[in-house]
PDB file as gemmi writes it, atoms N, CA and C in Angstrom:
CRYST1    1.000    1.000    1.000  90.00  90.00  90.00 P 1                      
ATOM      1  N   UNK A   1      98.309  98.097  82.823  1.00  0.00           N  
ATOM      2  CA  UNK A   1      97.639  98.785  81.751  1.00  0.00           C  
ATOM      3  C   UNK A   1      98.687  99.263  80.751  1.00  0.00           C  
ATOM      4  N   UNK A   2      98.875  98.741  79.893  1.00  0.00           N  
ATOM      5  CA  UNK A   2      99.422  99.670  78.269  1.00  0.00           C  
ATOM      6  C   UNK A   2      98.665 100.641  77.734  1.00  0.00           C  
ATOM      7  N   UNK A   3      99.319 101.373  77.543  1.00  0.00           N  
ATOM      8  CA  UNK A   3      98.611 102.512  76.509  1.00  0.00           C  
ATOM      9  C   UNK A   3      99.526 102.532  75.415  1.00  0.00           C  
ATOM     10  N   UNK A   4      98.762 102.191  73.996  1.00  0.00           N  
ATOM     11  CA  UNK A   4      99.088 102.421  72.745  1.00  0.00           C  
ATOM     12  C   UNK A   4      99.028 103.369  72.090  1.00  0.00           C  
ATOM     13  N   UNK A   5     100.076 104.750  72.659  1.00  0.00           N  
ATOM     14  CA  UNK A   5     100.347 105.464  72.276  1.00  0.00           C  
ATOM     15  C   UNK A   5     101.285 106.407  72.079  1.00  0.00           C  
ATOM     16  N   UNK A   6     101.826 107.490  71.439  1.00  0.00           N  
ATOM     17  CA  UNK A   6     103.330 107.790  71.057  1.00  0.00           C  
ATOM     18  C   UNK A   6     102.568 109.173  71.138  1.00  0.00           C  
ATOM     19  N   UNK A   7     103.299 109.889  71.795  1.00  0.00           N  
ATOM     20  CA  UNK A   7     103.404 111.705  71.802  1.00  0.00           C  
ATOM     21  C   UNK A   7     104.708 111.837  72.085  1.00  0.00           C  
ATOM     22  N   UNK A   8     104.902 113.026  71.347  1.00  0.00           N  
ATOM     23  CA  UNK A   8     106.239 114.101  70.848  1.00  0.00           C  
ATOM     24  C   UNK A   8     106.325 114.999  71.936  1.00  0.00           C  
ATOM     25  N   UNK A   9     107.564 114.934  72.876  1.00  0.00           N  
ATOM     26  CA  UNK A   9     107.611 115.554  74.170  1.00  0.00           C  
ATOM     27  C   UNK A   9     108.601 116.729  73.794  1.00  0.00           C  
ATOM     28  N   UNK A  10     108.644 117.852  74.256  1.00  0.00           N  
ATOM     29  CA  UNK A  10     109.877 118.893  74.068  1.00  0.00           C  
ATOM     30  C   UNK A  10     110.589 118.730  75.260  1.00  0.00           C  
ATOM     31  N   UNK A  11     111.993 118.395  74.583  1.00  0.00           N  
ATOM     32  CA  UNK A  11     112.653 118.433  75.942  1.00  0.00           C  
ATOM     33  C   UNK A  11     113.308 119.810  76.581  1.00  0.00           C  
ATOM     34  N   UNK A  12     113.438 119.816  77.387  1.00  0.00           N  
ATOM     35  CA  UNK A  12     113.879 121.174  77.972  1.00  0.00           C  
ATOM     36  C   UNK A  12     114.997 121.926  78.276  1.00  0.00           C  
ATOM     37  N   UNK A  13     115.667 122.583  78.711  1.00  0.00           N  
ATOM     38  CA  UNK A  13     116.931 123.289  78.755  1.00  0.00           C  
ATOM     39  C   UNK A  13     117.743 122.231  79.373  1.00  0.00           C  
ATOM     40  N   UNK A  14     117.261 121.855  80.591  1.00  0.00           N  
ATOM     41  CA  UNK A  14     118.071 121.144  81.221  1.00  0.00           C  
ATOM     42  C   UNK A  14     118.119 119.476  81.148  1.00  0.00           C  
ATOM     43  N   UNK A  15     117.386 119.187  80.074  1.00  0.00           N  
ATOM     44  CA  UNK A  15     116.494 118.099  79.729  1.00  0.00           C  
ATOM     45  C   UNK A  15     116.034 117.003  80.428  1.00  0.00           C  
ATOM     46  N   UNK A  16     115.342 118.156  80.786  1.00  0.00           N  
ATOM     47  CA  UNK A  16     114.163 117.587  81.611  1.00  0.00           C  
ATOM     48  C   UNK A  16     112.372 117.332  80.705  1.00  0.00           C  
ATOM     49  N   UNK A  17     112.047 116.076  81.294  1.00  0.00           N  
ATOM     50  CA  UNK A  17     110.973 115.930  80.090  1.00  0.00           C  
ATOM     51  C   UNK A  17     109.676 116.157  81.163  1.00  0.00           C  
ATOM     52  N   UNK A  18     108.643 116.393  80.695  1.00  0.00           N  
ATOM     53  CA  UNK A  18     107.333 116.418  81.459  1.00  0.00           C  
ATOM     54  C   UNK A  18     106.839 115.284  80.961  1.00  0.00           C  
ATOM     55  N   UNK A  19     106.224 114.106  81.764  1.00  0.00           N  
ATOM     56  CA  UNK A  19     105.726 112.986  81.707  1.00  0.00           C  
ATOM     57  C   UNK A  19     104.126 113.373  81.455  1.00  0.00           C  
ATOM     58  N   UNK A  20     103.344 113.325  80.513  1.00  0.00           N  
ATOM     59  CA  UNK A  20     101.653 113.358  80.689  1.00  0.00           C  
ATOM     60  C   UNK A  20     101.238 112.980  81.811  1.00  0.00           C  
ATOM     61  N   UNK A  21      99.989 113.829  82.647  1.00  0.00           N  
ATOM     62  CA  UNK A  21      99.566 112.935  83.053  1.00  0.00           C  
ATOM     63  C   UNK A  21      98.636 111.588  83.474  1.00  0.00           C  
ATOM     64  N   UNK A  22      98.109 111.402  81.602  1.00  0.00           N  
ATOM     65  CA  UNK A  22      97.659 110.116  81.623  1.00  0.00           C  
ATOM     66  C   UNK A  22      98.688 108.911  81.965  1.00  0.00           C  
ATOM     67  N   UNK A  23      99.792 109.291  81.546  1.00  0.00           N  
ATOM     68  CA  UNK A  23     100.768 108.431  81.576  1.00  0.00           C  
ATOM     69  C   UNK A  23     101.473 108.089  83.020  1.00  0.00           C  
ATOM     70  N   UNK A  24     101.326 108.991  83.556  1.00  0.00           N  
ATOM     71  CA  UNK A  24     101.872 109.508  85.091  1.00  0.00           C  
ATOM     72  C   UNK A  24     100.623 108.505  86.097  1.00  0.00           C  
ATOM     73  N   UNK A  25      99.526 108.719  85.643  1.00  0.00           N  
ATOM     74  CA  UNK A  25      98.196 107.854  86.544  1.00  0.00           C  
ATOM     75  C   UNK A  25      98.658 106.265  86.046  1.00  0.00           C  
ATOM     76  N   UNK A  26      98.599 106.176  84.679  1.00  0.00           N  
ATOM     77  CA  UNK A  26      98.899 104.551  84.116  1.00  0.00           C  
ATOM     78  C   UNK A  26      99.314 103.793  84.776  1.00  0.00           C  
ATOM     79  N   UNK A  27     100.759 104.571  85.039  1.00  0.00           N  
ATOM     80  CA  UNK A  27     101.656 103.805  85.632  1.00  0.00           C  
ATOM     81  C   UNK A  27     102.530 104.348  87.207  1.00  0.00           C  
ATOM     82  N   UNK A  28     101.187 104.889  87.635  1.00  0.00           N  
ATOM     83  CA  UNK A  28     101.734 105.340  89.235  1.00  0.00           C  
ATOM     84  C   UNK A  28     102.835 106.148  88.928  1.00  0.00           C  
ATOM     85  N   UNK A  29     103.051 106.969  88.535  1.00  0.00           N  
ATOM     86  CA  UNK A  29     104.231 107.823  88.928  1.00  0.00           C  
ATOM     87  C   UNK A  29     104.018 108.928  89.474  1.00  0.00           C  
ATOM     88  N   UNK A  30     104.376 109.244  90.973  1.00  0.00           N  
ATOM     89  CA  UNK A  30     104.199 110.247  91.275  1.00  0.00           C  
ATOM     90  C   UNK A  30     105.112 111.343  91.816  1.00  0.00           C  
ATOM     91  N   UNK A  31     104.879 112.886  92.370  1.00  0.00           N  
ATOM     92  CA  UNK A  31     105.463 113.317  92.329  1.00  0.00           C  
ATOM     93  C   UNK A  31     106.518 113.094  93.368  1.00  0.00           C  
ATOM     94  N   UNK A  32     108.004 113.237  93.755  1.00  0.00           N  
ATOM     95  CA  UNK A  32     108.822 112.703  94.743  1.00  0.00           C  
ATOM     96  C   UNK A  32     109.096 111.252  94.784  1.00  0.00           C  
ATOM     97  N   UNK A  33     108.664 110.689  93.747  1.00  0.00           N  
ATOM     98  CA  UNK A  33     108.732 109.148  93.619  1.00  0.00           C  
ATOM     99  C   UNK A  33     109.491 108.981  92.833  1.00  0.00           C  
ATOM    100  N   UNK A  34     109.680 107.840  92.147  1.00  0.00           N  
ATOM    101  CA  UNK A  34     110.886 107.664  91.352  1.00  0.00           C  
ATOM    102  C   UNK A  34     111.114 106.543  90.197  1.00  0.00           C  
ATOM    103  N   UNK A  35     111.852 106.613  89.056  1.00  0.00           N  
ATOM    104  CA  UNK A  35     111.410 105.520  88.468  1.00  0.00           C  
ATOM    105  C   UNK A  35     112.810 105.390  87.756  1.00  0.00           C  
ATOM    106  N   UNK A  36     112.771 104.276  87.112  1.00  0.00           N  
ATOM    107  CA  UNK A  36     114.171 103.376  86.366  1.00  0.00           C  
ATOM    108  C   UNK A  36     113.973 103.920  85.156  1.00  0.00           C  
ATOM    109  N   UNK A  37     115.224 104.069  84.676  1.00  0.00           N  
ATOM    110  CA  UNK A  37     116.047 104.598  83.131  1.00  0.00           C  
ATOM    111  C   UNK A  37     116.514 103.862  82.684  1.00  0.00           C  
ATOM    112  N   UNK A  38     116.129 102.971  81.723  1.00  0.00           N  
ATOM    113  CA  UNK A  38     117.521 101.943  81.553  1.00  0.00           C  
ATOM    114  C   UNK A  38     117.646 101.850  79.890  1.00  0.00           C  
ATOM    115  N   UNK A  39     118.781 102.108  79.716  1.00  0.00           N  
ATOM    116  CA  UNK A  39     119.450 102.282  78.041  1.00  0.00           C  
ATOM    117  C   UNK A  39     119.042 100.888  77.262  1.00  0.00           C  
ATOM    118  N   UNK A  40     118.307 100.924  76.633  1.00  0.00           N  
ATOM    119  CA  UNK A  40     118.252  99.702  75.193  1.00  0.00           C  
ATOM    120  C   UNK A  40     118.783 100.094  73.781  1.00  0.00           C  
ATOM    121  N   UNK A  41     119.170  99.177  72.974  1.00  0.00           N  
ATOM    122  CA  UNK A  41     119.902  99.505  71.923  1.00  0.00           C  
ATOM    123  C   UNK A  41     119.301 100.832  71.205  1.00  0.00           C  
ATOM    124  N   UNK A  42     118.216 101.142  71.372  1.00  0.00           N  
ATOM    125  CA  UNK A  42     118.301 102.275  70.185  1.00  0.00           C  
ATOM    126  C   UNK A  42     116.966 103.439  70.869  1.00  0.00           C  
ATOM    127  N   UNK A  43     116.924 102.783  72.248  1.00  0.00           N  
ATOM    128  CA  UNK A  43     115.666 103.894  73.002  1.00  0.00           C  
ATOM    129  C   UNK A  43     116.209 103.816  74.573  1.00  0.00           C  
ATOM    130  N   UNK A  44     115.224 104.628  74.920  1.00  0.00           N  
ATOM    131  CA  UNK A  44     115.274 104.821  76.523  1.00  0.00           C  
ATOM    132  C   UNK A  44     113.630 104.177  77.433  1.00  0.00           C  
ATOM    133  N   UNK A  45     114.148 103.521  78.047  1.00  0.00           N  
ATOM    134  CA  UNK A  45     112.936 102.523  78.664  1.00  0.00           C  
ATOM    135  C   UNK A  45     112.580 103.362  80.231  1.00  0.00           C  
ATOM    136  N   UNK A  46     111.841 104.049  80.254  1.00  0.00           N  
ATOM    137  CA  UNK A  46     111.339 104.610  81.641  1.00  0.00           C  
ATOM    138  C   UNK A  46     109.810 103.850  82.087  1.00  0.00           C  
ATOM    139  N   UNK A  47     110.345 103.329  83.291  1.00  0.00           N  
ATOM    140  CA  UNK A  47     109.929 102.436  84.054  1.00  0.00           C  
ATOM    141  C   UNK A  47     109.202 103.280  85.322  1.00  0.00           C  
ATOM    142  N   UNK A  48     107.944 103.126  86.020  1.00  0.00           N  
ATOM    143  CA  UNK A  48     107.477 103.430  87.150  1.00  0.00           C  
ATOM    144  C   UNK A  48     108.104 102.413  88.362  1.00  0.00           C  
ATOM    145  N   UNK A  49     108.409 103.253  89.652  1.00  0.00           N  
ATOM    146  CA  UNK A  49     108.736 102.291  90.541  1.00  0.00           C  
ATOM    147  C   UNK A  49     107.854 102.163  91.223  1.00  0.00           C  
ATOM    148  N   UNK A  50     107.176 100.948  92.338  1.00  0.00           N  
ATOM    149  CA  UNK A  50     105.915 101.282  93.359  1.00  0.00           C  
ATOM    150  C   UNK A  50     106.833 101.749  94.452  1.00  0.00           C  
ATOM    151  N   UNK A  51     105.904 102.751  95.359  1.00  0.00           N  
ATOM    152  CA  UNK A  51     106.986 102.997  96.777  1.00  0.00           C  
ATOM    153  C   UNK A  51     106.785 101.818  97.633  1.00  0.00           C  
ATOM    154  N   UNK A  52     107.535 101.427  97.725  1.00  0.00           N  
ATOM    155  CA  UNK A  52     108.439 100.644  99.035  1.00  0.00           C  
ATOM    156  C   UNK A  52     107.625 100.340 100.189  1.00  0.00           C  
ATOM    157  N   UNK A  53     106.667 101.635 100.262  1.00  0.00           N  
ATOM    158  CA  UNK A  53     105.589 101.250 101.695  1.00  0.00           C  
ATOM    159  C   UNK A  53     104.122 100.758 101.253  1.00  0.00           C  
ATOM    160  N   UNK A  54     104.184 100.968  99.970  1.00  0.00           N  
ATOM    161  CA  UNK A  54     102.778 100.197  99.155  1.00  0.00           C  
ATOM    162  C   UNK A  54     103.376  99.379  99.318  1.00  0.00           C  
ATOM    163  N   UNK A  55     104.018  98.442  98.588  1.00  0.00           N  
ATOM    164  CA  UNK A  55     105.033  97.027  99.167  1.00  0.00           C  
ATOM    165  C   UNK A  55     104.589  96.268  99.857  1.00  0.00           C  
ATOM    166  N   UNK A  56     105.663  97.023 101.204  1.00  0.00           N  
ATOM    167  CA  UNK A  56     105.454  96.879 102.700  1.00  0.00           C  
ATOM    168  C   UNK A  56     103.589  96.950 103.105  1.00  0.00           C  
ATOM    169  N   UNK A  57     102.771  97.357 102.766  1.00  0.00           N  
ATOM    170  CA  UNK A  57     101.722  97.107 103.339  1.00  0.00           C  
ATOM    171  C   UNK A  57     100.728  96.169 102.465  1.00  0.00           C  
ATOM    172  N   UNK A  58     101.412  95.970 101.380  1.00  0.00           N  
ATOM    173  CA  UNK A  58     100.694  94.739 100.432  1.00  0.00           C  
ATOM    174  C   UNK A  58     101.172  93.556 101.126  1.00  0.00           C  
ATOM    175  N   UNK A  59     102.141  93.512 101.474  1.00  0.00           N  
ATOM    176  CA  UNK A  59     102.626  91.803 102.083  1.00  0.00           C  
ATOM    177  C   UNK A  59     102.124  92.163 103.837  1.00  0.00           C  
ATOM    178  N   UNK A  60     101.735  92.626 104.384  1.00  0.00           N  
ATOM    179  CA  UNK A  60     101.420  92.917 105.711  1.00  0.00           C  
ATOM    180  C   UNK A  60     100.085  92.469 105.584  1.00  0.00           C  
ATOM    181  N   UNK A  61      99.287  92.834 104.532  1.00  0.00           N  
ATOM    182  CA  UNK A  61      97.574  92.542 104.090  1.00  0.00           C  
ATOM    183  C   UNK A  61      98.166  91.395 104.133  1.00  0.00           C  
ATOM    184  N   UNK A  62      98.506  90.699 103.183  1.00  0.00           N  
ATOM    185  CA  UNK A  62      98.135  89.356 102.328  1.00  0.00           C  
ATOM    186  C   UNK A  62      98.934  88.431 104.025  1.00  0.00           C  
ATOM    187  N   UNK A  63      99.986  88.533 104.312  1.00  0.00           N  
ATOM    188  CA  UNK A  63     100.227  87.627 106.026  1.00  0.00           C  
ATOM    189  C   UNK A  63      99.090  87.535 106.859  1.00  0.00           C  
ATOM    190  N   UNK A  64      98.253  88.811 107.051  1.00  0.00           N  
ATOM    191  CA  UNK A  64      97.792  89.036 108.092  1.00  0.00           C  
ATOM    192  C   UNK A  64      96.118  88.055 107.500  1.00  0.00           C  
ATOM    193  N   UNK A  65      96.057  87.943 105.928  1.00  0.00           N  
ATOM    194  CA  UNK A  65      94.588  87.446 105.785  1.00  0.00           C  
ATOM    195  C   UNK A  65      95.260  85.778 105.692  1.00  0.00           C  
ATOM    196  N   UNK A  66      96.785  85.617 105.413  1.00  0.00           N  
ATOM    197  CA  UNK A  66      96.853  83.717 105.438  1.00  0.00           C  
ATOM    198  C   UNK A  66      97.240  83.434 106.732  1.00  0.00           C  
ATOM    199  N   UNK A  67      97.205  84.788 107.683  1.00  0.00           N  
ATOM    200  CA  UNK A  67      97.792  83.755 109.301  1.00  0.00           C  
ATOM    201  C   UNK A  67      99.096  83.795 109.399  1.00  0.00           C  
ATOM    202  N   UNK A  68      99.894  84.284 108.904  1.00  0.00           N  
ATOM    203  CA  UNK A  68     101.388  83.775 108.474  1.00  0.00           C  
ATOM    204  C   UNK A  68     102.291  85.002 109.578  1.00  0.00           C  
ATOM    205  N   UNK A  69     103.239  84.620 110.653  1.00  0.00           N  
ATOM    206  CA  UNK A  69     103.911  85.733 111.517  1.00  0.00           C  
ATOM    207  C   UNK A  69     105.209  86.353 110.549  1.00  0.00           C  
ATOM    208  N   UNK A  70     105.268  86.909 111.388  1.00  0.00           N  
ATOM    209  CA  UNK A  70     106.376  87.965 111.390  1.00  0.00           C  
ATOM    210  C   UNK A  70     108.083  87.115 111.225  1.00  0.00           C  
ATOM    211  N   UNK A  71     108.888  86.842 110.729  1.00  0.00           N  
ATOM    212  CA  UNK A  71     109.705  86.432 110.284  1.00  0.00           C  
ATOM    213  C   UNK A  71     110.854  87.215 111.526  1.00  0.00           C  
ATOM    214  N   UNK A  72     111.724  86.164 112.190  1.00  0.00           N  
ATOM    215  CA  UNK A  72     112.274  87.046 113.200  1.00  0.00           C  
ATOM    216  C   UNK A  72     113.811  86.576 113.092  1.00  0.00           C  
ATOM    217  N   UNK A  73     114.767  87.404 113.728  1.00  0.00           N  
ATOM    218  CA  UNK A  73     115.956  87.127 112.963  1.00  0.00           C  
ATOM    219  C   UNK A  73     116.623  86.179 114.006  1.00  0.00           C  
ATOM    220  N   UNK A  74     116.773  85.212 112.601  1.00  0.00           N  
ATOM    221  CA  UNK A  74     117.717  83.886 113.190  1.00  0.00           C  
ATOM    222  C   UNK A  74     116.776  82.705 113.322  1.00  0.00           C  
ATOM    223  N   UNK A  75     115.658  82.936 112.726  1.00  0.00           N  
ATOM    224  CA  UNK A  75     114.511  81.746 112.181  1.00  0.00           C  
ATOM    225  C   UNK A  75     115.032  80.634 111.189  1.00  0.00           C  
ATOM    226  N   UNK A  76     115.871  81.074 110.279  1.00  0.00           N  
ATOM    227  CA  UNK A  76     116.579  80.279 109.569  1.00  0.00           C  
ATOM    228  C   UNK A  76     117.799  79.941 110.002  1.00  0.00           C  
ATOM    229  N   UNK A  77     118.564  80.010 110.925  1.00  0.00           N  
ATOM    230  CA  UNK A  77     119.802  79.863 111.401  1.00  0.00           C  
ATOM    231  C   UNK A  77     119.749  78.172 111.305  1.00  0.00           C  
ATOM    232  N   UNK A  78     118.886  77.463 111.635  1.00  0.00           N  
ATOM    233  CA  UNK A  78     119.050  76.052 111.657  1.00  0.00           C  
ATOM    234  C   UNK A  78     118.537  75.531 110.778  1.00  0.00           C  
ATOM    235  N   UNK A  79     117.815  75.734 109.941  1.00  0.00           N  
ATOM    236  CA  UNK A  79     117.295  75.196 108.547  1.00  0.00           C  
ATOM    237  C   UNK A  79     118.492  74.802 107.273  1.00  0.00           C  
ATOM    238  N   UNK A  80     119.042  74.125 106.704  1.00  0.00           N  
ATOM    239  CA  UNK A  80     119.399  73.569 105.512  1.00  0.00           C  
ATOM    240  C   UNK A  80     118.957  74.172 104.418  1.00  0.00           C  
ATOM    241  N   UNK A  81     118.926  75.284 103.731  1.00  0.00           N  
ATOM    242  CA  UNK A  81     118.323  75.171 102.729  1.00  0.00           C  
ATOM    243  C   UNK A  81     118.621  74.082 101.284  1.00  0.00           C  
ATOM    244  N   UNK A  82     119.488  73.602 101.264  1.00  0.00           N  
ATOM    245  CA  UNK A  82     119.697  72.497 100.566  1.00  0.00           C  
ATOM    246  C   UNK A  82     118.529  71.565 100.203  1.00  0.00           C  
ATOM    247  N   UNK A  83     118.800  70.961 101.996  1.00  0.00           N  
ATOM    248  CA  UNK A  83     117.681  70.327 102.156  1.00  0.00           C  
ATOM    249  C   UNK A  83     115.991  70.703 101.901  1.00  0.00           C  
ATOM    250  N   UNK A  84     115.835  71.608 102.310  1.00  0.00           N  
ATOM    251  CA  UNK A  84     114.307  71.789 101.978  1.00  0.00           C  
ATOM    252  C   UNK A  84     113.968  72.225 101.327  1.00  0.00           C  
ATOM    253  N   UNK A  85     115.329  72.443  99.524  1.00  0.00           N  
ATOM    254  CA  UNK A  85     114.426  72.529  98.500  1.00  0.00           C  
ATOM    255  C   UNK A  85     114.730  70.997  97.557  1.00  0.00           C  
ATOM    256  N   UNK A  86     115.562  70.057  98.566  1.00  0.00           N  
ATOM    257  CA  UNK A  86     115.253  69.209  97.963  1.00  0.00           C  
ATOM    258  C   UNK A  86     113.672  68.053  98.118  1.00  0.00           C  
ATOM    259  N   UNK A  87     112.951  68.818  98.803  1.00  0.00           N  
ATOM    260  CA  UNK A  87     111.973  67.886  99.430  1.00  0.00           C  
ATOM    261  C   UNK A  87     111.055  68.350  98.693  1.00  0.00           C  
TER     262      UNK A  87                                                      
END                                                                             
């Protein structure tokens, strides 16, 4: 979801900004969670992160509805990958 819109935030002593929270629902940000800062030429790009265990239980759904196991270590130890992305 985008929202096409621009509000004037006061920043604070320690500058710290208060995020709306339409903006905060938009884009999942919640409290104790965390999100990316990253410098562009002439702004600041703040990014929502998803947590890690939404993630983790989105790919646990989607295995568990195609059938697909658990990935165990040293499954690839004998595989080529060379080979089987040349095929």
């Amino acid at each position: 979801m985008i929202l096409m819109v621009k509000l004037r935030i006061k920043v604070g002593p320690k500058g710290q900004i208060v995020i709306p929270k339409i903006f905060r629902e938009a884009y999942r940000i919640r409290e104790g969670g965390y999100v990316i800062l990253e410098p562009a030429e002439d702004k600041l790009i703040l990014r929502g992160v998803e947590d890690p265990r939404e993630s983790l239980a989105w790919i646990r759904e989607r295995r568990r509805r195609i059938g697909g196991r658990e990935a165990r270590l040293g499954d690839l130890a004998k595989v080529d990958l060379e080979e089987e992305f040349e095929k």
